[in-house]
Structure formats: C-alpha cells, structure tokens
C-alpha positions in Angstrom: 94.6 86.9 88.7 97.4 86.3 91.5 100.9 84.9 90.7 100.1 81.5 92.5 97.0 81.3 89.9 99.2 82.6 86.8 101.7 80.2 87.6 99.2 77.0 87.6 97.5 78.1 84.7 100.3 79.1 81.7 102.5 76.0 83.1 101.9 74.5 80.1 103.9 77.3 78.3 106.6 77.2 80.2 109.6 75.6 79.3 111.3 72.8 80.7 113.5 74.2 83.4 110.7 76.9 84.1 108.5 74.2 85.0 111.0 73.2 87.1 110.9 76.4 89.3 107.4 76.6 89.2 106.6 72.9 90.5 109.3 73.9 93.2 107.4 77.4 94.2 103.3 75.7 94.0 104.8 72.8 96.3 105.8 75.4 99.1 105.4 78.8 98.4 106.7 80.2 102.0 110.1 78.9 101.5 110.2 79.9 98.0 109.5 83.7 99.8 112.1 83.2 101.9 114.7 81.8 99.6 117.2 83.9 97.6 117.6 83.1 93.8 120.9 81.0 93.9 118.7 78.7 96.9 115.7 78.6 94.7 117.6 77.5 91.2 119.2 75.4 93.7 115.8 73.4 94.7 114.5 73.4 91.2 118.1 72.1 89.1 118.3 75.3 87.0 120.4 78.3 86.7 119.8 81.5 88.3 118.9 83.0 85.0 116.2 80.6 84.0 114.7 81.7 87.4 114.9 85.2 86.4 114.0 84.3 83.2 110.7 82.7 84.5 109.9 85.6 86.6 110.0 88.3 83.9 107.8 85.7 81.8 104.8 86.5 84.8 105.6 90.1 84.3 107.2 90.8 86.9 110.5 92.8 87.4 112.6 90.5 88.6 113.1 88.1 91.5 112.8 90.7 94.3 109.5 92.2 92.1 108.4 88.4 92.0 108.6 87.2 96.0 106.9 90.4 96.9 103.8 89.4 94.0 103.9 85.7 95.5 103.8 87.0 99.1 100.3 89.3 98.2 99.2 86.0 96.5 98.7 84.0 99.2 95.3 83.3 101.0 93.6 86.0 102.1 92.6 85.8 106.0 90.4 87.1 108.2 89.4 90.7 107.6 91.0 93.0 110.0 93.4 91.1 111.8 95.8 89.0 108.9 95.5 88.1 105.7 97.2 84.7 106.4 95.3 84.1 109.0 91.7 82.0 109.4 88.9 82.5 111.6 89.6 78.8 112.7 93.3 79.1 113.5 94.4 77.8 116.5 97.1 78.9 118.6 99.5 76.9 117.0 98.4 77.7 113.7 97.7 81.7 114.0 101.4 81.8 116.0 103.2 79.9 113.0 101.6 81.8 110.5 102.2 85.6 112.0 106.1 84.8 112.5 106.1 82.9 108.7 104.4 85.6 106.9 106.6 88.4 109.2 110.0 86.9 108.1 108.8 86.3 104.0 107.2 90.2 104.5 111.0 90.9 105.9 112.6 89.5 103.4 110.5 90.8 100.4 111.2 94.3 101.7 115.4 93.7 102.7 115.3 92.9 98.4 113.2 96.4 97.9 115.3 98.9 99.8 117.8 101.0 98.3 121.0 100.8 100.1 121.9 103.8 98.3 119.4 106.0 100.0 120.0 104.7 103.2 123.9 105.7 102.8 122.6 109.4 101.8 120.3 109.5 104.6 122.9 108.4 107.1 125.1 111.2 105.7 122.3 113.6 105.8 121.7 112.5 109.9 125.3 112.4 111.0 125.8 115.7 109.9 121.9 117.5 111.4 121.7 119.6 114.2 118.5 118.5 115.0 116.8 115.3 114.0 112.9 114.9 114.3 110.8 111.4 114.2 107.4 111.9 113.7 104.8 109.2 112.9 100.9 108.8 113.8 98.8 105.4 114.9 101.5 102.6 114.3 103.8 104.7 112.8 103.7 107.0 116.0 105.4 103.7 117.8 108.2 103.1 115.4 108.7 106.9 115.7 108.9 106.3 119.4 111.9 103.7 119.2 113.7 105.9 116.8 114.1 108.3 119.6 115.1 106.1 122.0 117.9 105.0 119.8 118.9 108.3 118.6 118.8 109.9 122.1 121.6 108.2 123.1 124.0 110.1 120.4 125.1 113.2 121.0 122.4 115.0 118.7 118.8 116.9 119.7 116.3 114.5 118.8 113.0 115.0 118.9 109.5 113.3 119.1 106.1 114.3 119.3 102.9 112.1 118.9 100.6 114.8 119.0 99.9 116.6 115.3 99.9 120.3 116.4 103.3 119.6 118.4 104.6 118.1 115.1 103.4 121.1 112.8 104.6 123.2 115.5 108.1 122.1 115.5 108.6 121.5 111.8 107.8 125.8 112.2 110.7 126.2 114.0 112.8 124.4 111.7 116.0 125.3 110.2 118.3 124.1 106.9 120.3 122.5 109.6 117.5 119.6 110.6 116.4 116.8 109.5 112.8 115.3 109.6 112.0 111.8 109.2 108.2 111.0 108.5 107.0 107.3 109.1 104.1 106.3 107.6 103.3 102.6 105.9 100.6 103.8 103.4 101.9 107.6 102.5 98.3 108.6 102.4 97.8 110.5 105.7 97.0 114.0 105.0 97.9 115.3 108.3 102.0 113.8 107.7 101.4 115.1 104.4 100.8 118.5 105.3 104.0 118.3 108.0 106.1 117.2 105.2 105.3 120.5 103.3 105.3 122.6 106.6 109.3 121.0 107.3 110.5 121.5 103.6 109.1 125.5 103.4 111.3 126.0 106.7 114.4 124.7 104.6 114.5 121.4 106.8 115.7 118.5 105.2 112.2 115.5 104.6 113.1 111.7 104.8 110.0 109.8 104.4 110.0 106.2 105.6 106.8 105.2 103.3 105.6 103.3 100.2 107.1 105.0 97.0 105.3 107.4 94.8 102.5 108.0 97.5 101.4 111.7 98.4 103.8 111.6 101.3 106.7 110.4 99.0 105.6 113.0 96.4 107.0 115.6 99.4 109.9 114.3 100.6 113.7 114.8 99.7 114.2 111.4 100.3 112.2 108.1 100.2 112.9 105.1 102.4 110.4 102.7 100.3 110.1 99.1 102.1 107.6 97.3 99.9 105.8 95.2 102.3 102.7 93.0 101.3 100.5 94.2 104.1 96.7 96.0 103.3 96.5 97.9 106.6 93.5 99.6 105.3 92.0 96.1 105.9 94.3 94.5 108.6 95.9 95.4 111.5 99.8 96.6 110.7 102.1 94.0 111.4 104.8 93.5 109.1 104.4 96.6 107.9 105.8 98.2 111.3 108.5 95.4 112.4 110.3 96.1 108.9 110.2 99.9 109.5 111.7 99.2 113.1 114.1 97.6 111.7 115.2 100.3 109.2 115.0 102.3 111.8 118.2 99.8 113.5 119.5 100.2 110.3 119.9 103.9 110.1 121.0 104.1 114.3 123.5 101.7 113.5 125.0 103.3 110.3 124.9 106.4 112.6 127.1 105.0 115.0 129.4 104.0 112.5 129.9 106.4 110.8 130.7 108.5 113.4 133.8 106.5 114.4 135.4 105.3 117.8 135.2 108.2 119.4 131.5 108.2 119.3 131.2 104.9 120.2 133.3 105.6 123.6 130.3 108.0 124.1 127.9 105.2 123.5 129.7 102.8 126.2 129.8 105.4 129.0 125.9 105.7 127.9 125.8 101.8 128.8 127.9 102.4 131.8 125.3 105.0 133.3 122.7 102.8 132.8 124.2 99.4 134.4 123.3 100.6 137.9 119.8 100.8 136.9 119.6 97.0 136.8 119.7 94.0 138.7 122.9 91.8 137.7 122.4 88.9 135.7 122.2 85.5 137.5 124.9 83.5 136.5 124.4 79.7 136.1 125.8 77.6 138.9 128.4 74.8 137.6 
C-alpha cells in the first residue's frame, strides 16, 4: 500500500489537526512535495509538530522520509520513459509533468543529503593531488560535467568513459587521489569492482550513489541523494539532474574553500575564454 492509499484509508484514525494535513496533502500532493514543513502546517492550520507527528504515525521517519514516500506514490506511468507520465500525454501535459516531478524529485533529495559529508568530501578534494570522475551510461555524463568544472582549478582531473581506462587508472593510484564513483542504483558490478581496485591502491572512494548499495558498501564516503526514480524501469531523469547538481555543489565549495586567490585563477580562466565568443548584443534604447 502507497502513502497516498494509507493516508485515505486510516483518516478516520487520525486526529483532528492530522486530518487537517492530510485533506491538505490528498487535495494536491505535488505542492505538498514541494513544500517545506513550516509551508505545509501553514496550509493545513496546525503546528509543525502535528505535521511531524502525522508523518511518523504512517511510519515514516520524518518529513523529509515522508515527501520522498509521497513522491514514489504517485501514478505510475508509462513503462520505460516516466513514471508520471501517460501514454496519452500531450505536449503540454508530458512537459508539465517532467519539470513537476524533476523539481519535487529535487527537493526530496536537497532534504536527504548530508551536508556533513559534503563538507568532508570538499576537504578531502581541496587537499588531492589528483581527482578522478568516473561514471558509466548516465552516470558517464554527470561524470563528464564534473570534469569540465573541476578542470578549470588548478588540480589534475581526470575522466575516462571507458571501463578498462578507469581500472587502469584507479592502478596507478596513490594515497594522494581522490576517486569519485557516480552511479544512481550502486548496483553496477563493473564501478563496484573499480571502487575496490581505487581503495587497494590507498586512493581515497567517494561514491555519489544510493546508500547501503554494493557500491556504497566500498566506498570511504557516501554522497546518498534519495531520489524516487526506478531506472531499472524508466529512463534516468531526476536521478541524473540531482547528481549534477551535487556535482555544482561540490565545484562550488571547492572554489570556496580555496579562497580569493583561487578565485583570481578562476577569472583569468573566464578571461581566456571571452575571445572565444561573440559579444552579447545589447538591447537598443
């Protein structure tokens, strides 16, 4: 039974004020994903602790735990593309629903990552002398745009698509590199087996994957982003725009953590690149 079906059925258990939060949640359960708590008690005239309160009582976690349950409840879609999306959709309709369920998928895993990681894990790339992205399918894309934000800093980055590249280079490795492993499910053997091949060579694993999966299982550090996306079953969507944005997260932590100086570096980097582009057009007055 899904949370949207838990909720309709035990209403009549509820109390009051959790009625309250559940009417608010059945009448529009997208803006209930995107709301945080203090906008949701808001909307259903109760206090942030009765919307916990009602969470826990659908055993869930928490809020957070909650909005990420209520995002996996909704419809199921057409296999292989979206789960929020029909066979019938229109334009209109497929377009509104991919940038709705994006932005509650977003949201759901902004609530799920652990800021405390991603401090260590800057810490851990400021100071590497060599920084490796390594992903494969999807992944291999968000992978891609991690290098072309980290090649800009004054560190050896390095990428490689192809899996005997990757095992090669995580041979070579040292205690003085990093490697950061993408991968949405956790469950690819071959990332796996690079993850093992970086540690024995003293490198330092950061997985970017869903928690407690074999690839977590081998890393020093887990990145989790719990995002409600089957990409056994559909294409990855959400899945990869919130790892690219982690990946912004960790380039721009980088950058400031490594102070003004650095980020005169990054400015000449701009500089050099102006004269590869055409100069805006300006609006006439």
């Amino acid at each position: 039974m899904n949370v949207l079906e838990k909720i309709t059925q035990h209403k009549s258990v509820f109390s009051k004020s959790e009625r309250k939060v559940a009417d608010v949640i059945l009448a529009d359960p997208q803006t209930a994903i995107h709301s945080s708590i203090a906008t949701l008690a808001r909307m259903a005239d109760v206090s942030e602790p009765t919307v916990n309160r009602f969470c826990r009582r659908l055993d869930t976690k928490g809020f957070p735990d909650f909005k990420l349950h209520l995002a996996q409840s909704l419809a199921n879609g057409t296999p292989y593309v979206n789960r929020h999306v029909d066979e019938h959709d229109g334009p209109k309709e497929y377009t509104n629903k991919i940038f709705e369920s994006t932005m509650a998928s977003l949201e759901v895993a902004r609530q799920s990552v652990d800021v405390s990681i991603i401090n260590r894990v800057v810490d851990l790339l400021t100071q590497a002398k060599k920084i490796s992205f390594f992903g494969l399918g999807a992944s291999a894309s968000v992978a891609h745009d991690a290098l072309n934000k980290f090649f800009r800093f004054n560190v050896p980055v390095v990428y490689f698509e192809d899996v005997v590249m990757q095992r090669m280079s995580c041979m070579n490795c040292t205690e003085h590199d990093v490697v950061v492993l993408i991968s949405h499910t956790g469950r690819t053997k071959s990332l796996v087996e690079i993850a093992q091949i970086a540690r024995m060579n003293d490198a330092t694993v950061v997985g970017i994957t869903s928690e407690n999966s074999p690839l977590a299982q081998e890393c020093n550090y887990v990145l989790s982003l719990e995002v409600p996306e089957d990409t056994d079953m559909y294409m990855p969507m959400a899945s990869r725009v919130a790892q690219l944005t982690l990946i912004d997260v960790l380039a721009t932590g980088f950058t400031l953590r490594r102070g003004n100086k650095f980020r005169e570096n990054l400015k000449r980097v701009k500089d050099t690149l102006r004269g590869s582009r055409y100069e805006k057009k300006r609006d006439s007055l």
